[in-house]
C-alpha positions as CSV (number, residue, x, y, z in Angstrom):
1,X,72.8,-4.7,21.1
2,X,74.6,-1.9,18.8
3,X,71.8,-3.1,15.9
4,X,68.6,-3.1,18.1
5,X,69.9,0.4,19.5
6,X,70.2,1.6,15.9
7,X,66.9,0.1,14.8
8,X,65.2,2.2,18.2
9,X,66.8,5.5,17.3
10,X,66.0,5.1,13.7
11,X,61.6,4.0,14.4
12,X,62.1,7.1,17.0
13,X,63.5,9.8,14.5
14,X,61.4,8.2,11.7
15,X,57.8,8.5,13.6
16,X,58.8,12.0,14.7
17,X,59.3,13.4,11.6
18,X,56.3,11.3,10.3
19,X,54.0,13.1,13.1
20,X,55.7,16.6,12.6
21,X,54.7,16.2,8.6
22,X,51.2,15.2,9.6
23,X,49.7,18.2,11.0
24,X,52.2,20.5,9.4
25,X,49.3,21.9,6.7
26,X,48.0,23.8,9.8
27,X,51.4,25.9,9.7
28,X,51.2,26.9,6.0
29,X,47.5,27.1,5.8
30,X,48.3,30.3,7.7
31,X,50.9,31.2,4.3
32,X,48.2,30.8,1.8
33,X,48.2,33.9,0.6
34,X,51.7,33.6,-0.4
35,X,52.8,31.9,-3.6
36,X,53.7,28.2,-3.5
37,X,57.4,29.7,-5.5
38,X,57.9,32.4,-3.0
39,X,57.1,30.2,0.2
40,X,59.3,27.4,-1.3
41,X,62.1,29.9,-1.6
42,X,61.9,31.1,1.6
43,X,61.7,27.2,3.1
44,X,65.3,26.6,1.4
45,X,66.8,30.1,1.9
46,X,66.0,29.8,5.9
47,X,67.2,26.2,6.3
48,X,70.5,26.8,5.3
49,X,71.2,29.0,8.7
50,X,69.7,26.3,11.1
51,X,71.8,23.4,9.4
52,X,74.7,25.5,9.7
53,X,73.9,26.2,13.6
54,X,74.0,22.4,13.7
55,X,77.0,21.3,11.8
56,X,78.7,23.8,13.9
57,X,77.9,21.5,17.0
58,X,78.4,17.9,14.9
59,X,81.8,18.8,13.0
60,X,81.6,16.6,9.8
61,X,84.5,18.1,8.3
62,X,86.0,14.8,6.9
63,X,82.5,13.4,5.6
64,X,82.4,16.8,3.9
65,X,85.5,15.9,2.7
66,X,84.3,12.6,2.1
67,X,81.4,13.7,-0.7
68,X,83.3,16.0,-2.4
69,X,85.9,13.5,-3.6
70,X,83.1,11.2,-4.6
71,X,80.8,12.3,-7.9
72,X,78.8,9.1,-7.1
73,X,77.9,10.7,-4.0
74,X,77.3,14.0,-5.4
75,X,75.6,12.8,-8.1
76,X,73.1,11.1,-5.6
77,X,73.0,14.3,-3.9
78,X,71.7,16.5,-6.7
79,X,69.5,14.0,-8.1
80,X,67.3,14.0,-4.1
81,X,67.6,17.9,-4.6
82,X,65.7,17.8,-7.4
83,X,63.4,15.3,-6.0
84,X,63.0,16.8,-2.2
85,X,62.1,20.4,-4.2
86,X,59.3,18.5,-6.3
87,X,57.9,17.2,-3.6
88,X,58.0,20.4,-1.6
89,X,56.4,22.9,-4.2
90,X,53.9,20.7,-4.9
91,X,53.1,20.0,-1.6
92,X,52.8,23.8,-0.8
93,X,50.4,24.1,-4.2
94,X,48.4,21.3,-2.6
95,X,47.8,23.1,0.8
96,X,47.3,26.7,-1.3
97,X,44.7,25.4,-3.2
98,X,43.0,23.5,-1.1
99,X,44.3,20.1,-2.3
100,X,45.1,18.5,1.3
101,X,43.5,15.4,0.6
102,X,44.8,14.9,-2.7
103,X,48.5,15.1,-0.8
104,X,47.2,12.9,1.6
105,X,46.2,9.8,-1.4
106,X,49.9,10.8,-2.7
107,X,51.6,9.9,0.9
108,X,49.5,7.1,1.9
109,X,50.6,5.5,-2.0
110,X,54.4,6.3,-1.0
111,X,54.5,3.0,1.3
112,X,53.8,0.7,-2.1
113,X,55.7,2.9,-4.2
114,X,59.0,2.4,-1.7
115,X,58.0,-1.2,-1.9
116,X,58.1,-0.5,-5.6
117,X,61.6,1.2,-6.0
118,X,63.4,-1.1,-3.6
119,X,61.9,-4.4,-6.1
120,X,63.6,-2.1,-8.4
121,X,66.2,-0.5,-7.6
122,X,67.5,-2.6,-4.4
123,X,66.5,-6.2,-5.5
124,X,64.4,-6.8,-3.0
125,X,61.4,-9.3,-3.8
126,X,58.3,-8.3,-4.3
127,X,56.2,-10.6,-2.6
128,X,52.5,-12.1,-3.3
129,X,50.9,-9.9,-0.9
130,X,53.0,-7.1,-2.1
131,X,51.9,-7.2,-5.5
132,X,48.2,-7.7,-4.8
133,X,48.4,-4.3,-2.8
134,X,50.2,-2.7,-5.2
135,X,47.4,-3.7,-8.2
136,X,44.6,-2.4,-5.3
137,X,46.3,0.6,-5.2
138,X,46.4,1.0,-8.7
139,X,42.4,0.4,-8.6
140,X,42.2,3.4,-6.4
141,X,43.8,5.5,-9.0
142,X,41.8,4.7,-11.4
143,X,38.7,4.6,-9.9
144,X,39.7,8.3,-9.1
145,X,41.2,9.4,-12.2
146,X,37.8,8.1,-14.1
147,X,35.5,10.9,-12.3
148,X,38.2,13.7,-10.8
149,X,40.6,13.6,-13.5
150,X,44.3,11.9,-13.1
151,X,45.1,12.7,-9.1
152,X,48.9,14.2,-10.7
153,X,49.3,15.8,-7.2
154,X,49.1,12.4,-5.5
155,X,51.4,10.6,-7.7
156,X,53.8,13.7,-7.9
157,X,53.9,13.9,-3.9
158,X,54.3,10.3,-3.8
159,X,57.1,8.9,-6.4
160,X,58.6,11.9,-5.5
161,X,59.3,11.2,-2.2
162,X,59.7,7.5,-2.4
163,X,62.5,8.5,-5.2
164,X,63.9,11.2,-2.3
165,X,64.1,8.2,0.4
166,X,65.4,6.1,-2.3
167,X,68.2,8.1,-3.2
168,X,69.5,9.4,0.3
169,X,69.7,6.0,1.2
170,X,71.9,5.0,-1.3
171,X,74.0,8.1,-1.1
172,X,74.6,7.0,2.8
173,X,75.7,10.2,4.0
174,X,75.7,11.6,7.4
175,X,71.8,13.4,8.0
176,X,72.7,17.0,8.3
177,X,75.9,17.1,6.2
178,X,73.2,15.6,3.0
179,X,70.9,18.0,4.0
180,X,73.2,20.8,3.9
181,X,74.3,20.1,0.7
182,X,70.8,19.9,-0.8
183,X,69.6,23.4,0.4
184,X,73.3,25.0,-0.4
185,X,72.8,23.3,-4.1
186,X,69.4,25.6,-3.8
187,X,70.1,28.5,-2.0
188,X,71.4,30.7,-4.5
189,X,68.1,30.0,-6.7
190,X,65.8,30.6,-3.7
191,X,68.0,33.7,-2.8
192,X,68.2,35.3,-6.3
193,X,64.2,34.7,-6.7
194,X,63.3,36.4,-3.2
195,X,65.9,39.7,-3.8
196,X,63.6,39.6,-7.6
197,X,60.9,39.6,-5.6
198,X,62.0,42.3,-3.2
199,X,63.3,44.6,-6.1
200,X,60.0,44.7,-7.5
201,X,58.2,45.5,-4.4
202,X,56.2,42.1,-4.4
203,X,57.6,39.8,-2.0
204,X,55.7,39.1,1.0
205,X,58.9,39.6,3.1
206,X,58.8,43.0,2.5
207,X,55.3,43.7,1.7
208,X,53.7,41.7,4.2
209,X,52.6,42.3,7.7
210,X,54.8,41.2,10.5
211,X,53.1,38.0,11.4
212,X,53.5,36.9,7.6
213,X,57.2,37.6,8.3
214,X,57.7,36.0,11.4
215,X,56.0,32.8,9.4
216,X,58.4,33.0,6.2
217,X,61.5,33.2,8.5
218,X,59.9,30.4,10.6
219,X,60.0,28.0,7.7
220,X,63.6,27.4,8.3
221,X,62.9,25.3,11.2
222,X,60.1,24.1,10.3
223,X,61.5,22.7,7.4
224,X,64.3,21.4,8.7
225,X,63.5,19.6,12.0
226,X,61.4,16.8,10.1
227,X,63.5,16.4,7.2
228,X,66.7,16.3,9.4
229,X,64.7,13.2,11.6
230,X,63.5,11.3,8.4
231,X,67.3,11.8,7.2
232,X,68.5,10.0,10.3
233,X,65.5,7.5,10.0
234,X,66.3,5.8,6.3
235,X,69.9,5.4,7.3
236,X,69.0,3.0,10.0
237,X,66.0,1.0,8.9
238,X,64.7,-0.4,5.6
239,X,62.5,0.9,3.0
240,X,59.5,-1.3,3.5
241,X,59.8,-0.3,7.5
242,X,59.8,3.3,6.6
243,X,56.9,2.9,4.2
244,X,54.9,1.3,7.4
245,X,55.2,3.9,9.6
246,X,55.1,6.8,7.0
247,X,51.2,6.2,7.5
248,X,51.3,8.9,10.0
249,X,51.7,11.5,7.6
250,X,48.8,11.1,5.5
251,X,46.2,10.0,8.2
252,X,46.9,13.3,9.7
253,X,46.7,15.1,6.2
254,X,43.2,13.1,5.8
255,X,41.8,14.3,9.0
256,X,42.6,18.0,8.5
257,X,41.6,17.7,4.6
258,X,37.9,16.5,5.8
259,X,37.6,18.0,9.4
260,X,39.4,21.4,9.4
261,X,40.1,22.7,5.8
262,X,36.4,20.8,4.8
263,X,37.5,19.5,1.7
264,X,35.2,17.4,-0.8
265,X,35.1,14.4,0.2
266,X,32.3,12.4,-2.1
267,X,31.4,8.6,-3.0
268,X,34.1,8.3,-5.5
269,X,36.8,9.8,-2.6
270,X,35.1,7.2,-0.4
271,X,35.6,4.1,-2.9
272,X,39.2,5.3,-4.3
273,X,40.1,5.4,-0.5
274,X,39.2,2.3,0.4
275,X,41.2,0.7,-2.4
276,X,44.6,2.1,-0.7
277,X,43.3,1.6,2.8
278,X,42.5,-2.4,1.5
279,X,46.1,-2.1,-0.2
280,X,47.9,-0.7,3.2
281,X,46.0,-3.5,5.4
282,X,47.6,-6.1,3.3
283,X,50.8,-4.3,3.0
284,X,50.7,-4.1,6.7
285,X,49.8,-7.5,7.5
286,X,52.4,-9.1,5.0
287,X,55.1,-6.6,7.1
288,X,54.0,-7.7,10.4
289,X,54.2,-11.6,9.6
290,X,57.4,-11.2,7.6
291,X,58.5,-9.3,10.9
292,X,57.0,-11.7,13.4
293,X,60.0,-14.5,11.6
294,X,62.9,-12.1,11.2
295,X,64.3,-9.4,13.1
296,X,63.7,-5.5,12.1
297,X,67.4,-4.3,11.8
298,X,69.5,-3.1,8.8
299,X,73.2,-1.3,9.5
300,X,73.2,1.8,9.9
301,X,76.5,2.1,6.8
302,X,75.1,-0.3,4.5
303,X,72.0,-0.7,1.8
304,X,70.6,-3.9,2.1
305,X,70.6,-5.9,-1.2
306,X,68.7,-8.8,-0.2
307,X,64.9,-9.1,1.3
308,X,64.2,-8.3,4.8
């Protein structure tokens, strides 16, 4: 009972943050006049407060405790810094440029590339199906790189992240107290940058109009809320599970990229498309049947060395 409640919260806090991510362009579409830096720095320096608000509610002093005695863990930790920043700034040079679409491709091949990493990293096998998605999705690349140009946004955004999801996972830490200790690692950075900024009259903090203002400081929580639900998500369910249901993310990128922003979207789009979308649908169906014979649970304190 304890497992299928775990497996519940974790599909809950996983789709949530999975939705939130989806449609989140709309938010900094209206920041596109800052610099991908300066709104990066301002998504780290306003995190840190609404984390601290929270741990002051969940006291975590003894898992604190816990990662500072361990350099494994810590180790972990910086490494998904420097991964979860990555994926951040380029995410926010995607939506500034009018790249949606090409952030979209990049989370819609995260699925395969989890799939990927835990063949890798976790031992789990990579099954027939698996493989033959994996080689579509590698078609889609290519077909794309041969006319566009090598998609570096896409595969940026999406090793990136699978390497983030990857990594807190195997740090197994407590949501917020990880999360914490990523933006407190960056902070400083993010801070010193934005009082640059300021000293030289630049920043849009202090230059901007007070709905640019209200934005910036509105990227703490905007920030955090998702992250802080995908956090509590990977704990509790597998890699391959959170690669299904990460498809959220990009279908609502694709639908803003072509529908609101009006993004080119040609033949060669079209073709390189419907290599992942073939790729996902056997992905998908290969999940669903392994599913259909063994039941979706993984504990909450443990990585799972075996197949699922």
């Amino acid at each position: 009972m304890t497992g299928r409640r775990d497996t519940l919260r974790g599909v809950l806090a996983t789709v949530g943050a999975f939705a939130f991510w989806g449609f989140v362009p709309l938010f900094w579409k209206q920041l596109a006049d800052v610099p991908a830096t300066e709104s990066l720095s301002h998504r780290i320096a306003w995190s840190l407060p609404c984390l601290a608000v929270l741990l002051l509610v969940v006291s975590s002093r003894s898992e604190f405790a816990r990662v500072l005695r361990s350099p494994r863990i810590g180790a972990l930790l910086l490494a998904s810094t420097l991964m979860i920043t990555a994926n951040w700034l380029v995410f926010l040079w995607a939506v500034n440029t009018d790249r949606v679409l090409d952030a979209s491709l990049g989370y819609y091949i995260n699925p395969l590339v989890s799939v990927f990493l835990g063949f890798v990293f976790l031992g789990e096998r990579l099954r027939r199906l698996q493989g033959l998605a994996a080689l579509l999705a590698a078609a889609g690349v290519a077909v794309l790189t041969a006319t566009h140009g090598l998609p570096w946004i896409s595969l940026v955004l999406g090793f990136s992240f699978g390497l983030y999801g990857l990594l807190r996972k195997l740090a197994d830490v407590p949501a917020m107290v990880g999360l914490f200790i990523e933006i407190g690692l960056l902070t400083p950075f993010a801070v010193g940058y934005l009082v640059w900024l300021g000293a030289r009259g630049e920043g849009a903090f202090v230059s901007g109009d007070s709905g640019t203002t209200l934005l910036l400081v509105a990227a703490g929580p905007v920030t955090t809320i998702p992250l802080l639900l995908f956090s509590e998500g990977i704990r509790r369910l597998t890699l391959a599970t959170v690669g299904f249901l990460q498809y959220m993310t990009p279908t609502g990128h694709f639908l803003l990229a072509i529908t609101v922003f009006d993004e080119p979207f040609d033949t060669t789009h079209l073709a390189a498309f419907g290599f992942i979308w073939t790729a996902l649908g056997l992905y998908t169906f290969d999940l669903r049947r392994r599913l259909g014979k063994k039941r979706l649970t993984t504990h909450p304190q443990r990585v799972s060395c075996h197949p699922n």
